[in-house]
TORKOL-4160 file (C-alpha; in steps of 0.2 Angstrom, whole numbers, padded with zeros to 4 digits, m for minus):
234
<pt num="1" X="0132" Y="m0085" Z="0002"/>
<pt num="2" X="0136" Y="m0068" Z="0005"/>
<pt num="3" X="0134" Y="m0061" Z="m0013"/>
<pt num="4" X="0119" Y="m0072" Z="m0016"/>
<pt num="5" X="0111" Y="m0063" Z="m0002"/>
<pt num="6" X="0119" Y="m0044" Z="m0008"/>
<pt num="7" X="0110" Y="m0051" Z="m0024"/>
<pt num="8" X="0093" Y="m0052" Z="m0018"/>
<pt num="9" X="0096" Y="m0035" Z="m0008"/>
<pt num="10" X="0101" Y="m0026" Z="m0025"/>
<pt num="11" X="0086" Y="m0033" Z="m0032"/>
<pt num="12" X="0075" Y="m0029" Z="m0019"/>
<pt num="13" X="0082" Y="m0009" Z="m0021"/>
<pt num="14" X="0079" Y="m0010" Z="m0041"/>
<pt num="15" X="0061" Y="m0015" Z="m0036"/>
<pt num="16" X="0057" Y="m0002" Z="m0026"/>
<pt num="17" X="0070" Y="0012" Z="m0030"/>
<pt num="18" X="0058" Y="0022" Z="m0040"/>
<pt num="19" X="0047" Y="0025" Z="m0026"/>
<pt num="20" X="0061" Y="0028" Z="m0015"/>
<pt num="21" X="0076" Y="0036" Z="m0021"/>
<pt num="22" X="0066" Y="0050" Z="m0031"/>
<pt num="23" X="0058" Y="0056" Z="m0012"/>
<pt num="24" X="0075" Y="0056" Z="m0004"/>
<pt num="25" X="0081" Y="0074" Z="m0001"/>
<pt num="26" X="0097" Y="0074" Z="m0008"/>
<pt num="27" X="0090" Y="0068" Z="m0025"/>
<pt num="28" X="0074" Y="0078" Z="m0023"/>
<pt num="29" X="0072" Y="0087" Z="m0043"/>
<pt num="30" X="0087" Y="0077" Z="m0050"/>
<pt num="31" X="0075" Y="0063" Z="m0059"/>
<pt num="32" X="0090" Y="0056" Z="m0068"/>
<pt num="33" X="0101" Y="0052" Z="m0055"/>
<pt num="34" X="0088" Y="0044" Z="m0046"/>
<pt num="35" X="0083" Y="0033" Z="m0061"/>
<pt num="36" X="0102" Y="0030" Z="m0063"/>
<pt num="37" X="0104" Y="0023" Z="m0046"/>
<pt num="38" X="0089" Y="0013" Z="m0048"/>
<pt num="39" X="0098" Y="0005" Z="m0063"/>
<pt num="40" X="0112" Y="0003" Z="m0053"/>
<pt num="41" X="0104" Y="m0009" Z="m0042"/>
<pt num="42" X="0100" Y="m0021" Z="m0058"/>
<pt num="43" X="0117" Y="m0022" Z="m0063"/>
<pt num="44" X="0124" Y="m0022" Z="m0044"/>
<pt num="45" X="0111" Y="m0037" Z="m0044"/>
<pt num="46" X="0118" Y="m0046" Z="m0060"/>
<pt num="47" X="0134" Y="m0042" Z="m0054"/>
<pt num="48" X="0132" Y="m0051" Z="m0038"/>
<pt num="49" X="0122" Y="m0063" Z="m0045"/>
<pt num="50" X="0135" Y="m0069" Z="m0058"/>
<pt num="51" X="0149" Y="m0068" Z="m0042"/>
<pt num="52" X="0136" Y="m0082" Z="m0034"/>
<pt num="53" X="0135" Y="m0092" Z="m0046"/>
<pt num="54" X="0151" Y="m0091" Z="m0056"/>
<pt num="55" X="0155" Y="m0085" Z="m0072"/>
<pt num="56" X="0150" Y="m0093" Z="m0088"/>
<pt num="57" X="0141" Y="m0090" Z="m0104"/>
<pt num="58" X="0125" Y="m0086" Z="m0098"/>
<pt num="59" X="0130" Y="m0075" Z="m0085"/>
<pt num="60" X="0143" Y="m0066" Z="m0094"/>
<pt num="61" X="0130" Y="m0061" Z="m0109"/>
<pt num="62" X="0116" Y="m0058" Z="m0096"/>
<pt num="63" X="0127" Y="m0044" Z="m0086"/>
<pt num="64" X="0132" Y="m0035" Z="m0104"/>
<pt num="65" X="0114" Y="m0033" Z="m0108"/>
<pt num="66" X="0111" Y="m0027" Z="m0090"/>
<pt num="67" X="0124" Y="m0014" Z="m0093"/>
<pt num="68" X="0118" Y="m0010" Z="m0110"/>
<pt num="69" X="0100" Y="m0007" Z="m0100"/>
<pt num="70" X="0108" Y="0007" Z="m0089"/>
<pt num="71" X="0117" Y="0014" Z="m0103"/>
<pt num="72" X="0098" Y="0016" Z="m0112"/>
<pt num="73" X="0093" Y="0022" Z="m0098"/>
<pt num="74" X="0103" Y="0038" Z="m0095"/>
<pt num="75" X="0102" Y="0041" Z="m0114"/>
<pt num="76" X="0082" Y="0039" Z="m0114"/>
<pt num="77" X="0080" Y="0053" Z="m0101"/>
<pt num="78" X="0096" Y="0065" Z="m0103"/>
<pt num="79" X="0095" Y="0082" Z="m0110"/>
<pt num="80" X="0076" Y="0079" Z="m0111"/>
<pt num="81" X="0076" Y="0067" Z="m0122"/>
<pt num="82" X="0087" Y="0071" Z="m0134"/>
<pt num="83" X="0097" Y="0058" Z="m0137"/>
<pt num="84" X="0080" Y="0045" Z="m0135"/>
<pt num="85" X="0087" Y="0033" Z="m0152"/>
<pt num="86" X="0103" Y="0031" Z="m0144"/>
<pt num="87" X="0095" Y="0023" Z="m0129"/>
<pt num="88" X="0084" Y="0014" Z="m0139"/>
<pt num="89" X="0100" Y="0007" Z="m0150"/>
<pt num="90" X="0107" Y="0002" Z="m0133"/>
<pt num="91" X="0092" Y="m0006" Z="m0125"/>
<pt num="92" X="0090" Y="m0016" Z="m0143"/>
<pt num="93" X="0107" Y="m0023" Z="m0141"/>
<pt num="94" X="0105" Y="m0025" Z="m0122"/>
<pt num="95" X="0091" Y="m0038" Z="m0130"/>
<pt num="96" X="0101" Y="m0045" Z="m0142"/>
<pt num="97" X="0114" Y="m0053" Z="m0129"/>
<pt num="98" X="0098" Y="m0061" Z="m0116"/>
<pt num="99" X="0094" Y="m0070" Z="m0133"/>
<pt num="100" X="0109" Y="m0076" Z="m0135"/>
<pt num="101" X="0113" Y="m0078" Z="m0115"/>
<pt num="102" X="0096" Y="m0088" Z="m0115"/>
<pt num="103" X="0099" Y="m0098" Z="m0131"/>
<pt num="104" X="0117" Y="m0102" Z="m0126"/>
<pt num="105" X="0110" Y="m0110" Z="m0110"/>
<pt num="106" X="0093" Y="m0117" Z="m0117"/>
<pt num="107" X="0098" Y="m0125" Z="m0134"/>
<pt num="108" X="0084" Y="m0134" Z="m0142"/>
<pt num="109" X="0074" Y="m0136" Z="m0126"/>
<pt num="110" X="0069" Y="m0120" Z="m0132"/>
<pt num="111" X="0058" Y="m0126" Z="m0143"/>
<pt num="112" X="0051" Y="m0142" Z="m0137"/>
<pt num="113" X="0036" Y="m0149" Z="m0148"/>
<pt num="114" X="0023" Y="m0148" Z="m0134"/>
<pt num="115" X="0027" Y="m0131" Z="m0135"/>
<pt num="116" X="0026" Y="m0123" Z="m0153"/>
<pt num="117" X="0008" Y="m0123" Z="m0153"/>
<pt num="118" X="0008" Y="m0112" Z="m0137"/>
<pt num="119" X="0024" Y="m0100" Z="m0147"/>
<pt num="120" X="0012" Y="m0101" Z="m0162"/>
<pt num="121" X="m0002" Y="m0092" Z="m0151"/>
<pt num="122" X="0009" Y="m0080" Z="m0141"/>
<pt num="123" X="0016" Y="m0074" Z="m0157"/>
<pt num="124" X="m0002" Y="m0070" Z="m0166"/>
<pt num="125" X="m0009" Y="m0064" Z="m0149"/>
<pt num="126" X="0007" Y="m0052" Z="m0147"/>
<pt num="127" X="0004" Y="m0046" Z="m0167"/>
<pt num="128" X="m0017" Y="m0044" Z="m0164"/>
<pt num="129" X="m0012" Y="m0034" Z="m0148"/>
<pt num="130" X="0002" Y="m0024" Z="m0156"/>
<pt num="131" X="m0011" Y="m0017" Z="m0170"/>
<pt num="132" X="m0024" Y="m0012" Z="m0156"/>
<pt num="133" X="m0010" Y="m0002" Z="m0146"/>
<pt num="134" X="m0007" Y="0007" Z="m0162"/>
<pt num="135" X="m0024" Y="0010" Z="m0169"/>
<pt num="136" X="m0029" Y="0015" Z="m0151"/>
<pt num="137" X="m0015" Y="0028" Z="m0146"/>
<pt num="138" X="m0011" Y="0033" Z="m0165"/>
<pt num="139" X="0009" Y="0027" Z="m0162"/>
<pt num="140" X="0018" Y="0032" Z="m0179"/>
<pt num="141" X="0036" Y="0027" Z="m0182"/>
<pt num="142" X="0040" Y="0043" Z="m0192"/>
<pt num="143" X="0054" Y="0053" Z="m0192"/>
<pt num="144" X="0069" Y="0049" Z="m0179"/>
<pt num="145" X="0056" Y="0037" Z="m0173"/>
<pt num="146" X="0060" Y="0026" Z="m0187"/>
<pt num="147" X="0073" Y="0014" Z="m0179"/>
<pt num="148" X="0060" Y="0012" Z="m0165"/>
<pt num="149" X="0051" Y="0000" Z="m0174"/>
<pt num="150" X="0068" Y="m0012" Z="m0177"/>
<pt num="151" X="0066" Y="m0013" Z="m0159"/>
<pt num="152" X="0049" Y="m0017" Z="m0155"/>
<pt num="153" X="0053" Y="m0033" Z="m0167"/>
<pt num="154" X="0070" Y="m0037" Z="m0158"/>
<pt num="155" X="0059" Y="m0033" Z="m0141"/>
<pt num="156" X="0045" Y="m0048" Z="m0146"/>
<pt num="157" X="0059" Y="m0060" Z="m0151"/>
<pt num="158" X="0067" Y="m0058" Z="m0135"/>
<pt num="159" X="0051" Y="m0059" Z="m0126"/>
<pt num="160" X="0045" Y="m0074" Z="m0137"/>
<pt num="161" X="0063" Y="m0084" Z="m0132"/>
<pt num="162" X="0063" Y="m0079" Z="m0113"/>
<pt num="163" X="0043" Y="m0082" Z="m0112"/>
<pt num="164" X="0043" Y="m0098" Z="m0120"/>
<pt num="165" X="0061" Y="m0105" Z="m0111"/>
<pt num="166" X="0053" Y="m0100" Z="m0093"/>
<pt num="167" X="0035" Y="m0110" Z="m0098"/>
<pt num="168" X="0051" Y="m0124" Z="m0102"/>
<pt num="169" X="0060" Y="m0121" Z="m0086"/>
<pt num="170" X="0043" Y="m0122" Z="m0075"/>
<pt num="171" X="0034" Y="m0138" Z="m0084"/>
<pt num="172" X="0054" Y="m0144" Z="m0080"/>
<pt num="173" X="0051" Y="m0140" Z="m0061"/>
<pt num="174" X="0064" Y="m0128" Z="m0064"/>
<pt num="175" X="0053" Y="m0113" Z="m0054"/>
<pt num="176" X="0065" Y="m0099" Z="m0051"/>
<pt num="177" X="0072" Y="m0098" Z="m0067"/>
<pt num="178" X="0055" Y="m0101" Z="m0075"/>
<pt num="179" X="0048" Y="m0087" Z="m0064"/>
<pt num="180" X="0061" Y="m0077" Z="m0065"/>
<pt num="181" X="0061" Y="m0079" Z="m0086"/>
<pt num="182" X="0041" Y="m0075" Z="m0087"/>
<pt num="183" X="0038" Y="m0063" Z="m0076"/>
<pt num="184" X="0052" Y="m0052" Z="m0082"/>
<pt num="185" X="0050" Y="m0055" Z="m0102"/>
<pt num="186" X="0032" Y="m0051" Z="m0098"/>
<pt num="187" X="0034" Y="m0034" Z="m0088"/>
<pt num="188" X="0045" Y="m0030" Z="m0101"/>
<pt num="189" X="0033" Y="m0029" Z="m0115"/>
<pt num="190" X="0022" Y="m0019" Z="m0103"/>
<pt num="191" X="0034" Y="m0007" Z="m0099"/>
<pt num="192" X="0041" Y="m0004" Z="m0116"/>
<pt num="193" X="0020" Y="m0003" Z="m0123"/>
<pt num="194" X="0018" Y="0010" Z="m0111"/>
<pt num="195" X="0033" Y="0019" Z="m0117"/>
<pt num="196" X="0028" Y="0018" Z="m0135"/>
<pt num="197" X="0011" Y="0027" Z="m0131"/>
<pt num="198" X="0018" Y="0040" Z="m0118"/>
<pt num="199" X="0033" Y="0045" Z="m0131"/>
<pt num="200" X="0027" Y="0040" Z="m0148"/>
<pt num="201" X="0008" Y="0040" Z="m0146"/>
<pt num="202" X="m0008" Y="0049" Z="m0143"/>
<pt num="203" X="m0018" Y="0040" Z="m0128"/>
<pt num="204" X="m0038" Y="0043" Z="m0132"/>
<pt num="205" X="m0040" Y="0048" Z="m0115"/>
<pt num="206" X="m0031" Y="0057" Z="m0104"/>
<pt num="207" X="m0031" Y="0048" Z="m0090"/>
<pt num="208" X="m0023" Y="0033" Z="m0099"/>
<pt num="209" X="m0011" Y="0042" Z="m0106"/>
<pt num="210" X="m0005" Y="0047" Z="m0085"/>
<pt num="211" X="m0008" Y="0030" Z="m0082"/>
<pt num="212" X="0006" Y="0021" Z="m0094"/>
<pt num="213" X="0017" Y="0033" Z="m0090"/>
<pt num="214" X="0016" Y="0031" Z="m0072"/>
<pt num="215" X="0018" Y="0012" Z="m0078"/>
<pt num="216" X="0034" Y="0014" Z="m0084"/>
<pt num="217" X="0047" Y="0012" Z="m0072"/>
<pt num="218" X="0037" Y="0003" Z="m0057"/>
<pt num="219" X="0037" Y="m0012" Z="m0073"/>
<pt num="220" X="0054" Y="m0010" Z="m0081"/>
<pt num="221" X="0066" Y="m0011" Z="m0067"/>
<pt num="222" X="0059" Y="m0027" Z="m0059"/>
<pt num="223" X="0058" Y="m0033" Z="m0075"/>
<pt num="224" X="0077" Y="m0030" Z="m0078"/>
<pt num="225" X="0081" Y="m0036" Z="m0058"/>
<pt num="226" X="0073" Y="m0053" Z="m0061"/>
<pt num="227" X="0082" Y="m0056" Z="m0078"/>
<pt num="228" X="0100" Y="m0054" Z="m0067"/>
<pt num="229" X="0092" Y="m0063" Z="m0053"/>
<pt num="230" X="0089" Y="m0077" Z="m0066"/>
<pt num="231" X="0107" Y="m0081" Z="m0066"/>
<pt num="232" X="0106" Y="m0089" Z="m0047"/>
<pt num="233" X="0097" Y="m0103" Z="m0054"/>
<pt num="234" X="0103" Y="m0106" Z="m0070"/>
């Protein structure tokens, strides 16, 4: 009881950390360690999570891509970006392991025939949508850059598997994990678009351009809390 409740308390931090720990006056100017403890709560959240709930394949491959998260995230930011691929390779491997954490619990459920046709239109809604946001913000994989766009199709697969096994899980009555699967597969794809135009793009307005990176982090670290809440109630 006690770690499922230190679970939800990490969580809770991770979802409003960026708000809070960047204001605090010890941390006041030092961005990274303030995003760093606000990965720290995800992964103190997994950690817990997995206590909770016991060890086992899901929650083992679920905590190595929280930890591959935080590792991405102090590579995305430190030295000003300098080392951006190298979080990016870390985040892609962070993914790797929920589609194998979420395939190794789901098995074929995964695809359940009522649901291909619903997978069919996700997947061609996600492509249409993925040619706006690069028409729209002039995103070019050039350069380093390149390896960014191995990861935006290891980013859709993850989201395709934990989208379509939460719709699973809630048609199941199944509603944690479902939520917990959605919601965080979803704010995922939000907050790494927002990246991809902020970093890699050119917003046609200004204002946008402020906007998605705003966006960012108030997205990305609930989405990674609720993926390591997700092993309470698998």
């Amino acid at each position: 009881m006690v770690f499922r409740t230190a679970a939800f308390v990490f969580a809770a931090l991770a979802f409003i950390g960026d708000f809070v720990f960047k204001k605090l006056p010890p941390l006041r100017g030092k961005r990274l360690t303030a995003k760093m403890m606000c990965s720290g709560s995800f992964v103190l959240t997994g950690v817990c999570a997995a206590v909770a709930a016991g060890i086992g394949p899901y929650s083992a491959f679920m905590l190595g891509g929280l930890l591959l998260g935080a590792v991405g995230d102090f590579f995305l930011d430190y030295k000003e970006k300098q080392y951006f691929i190298t979080g990016t390779l870390f985040f892609g491997m962070g993914h790797v392991l929920y589609i194998i954490a979420i395939l190794s619990h789901s098995g074929a459920d995964i695809l359940v025939k009522p649901y291909l046709g619903q997978l069919a239109f996700i997947t061609a809604g996600l492509a249409v949508m993925s040619v706006i946001v690069l028409l729209l913000n002039k995103i070019h994989f050039r350069g380093k850059y390149k390896p960014v766009a191995v990861y935006s199709l290891v980013l859709i697969v993850s989201f395709l598997v934990a989208f379509t096994r939460g719709m699973v899980a809630l048609t199941q009555g199944d509603t944690a994990y479902g939520i917990c699967l959605v919601v965080a597969s979803s704010l995922f794809i939000v907050s790494d678009t927002c990246i991809a135009i902020h970093v890699l793009g050119k917003a046609p307005l200004e204002f946008f351009h402020r906007m998605t990176g705003a966006l960012i982090n108030p997205t990305y670290f609930p989405a990674q809390a609720l993926f390591a809440l997700s092993i309470l109630f698998v």
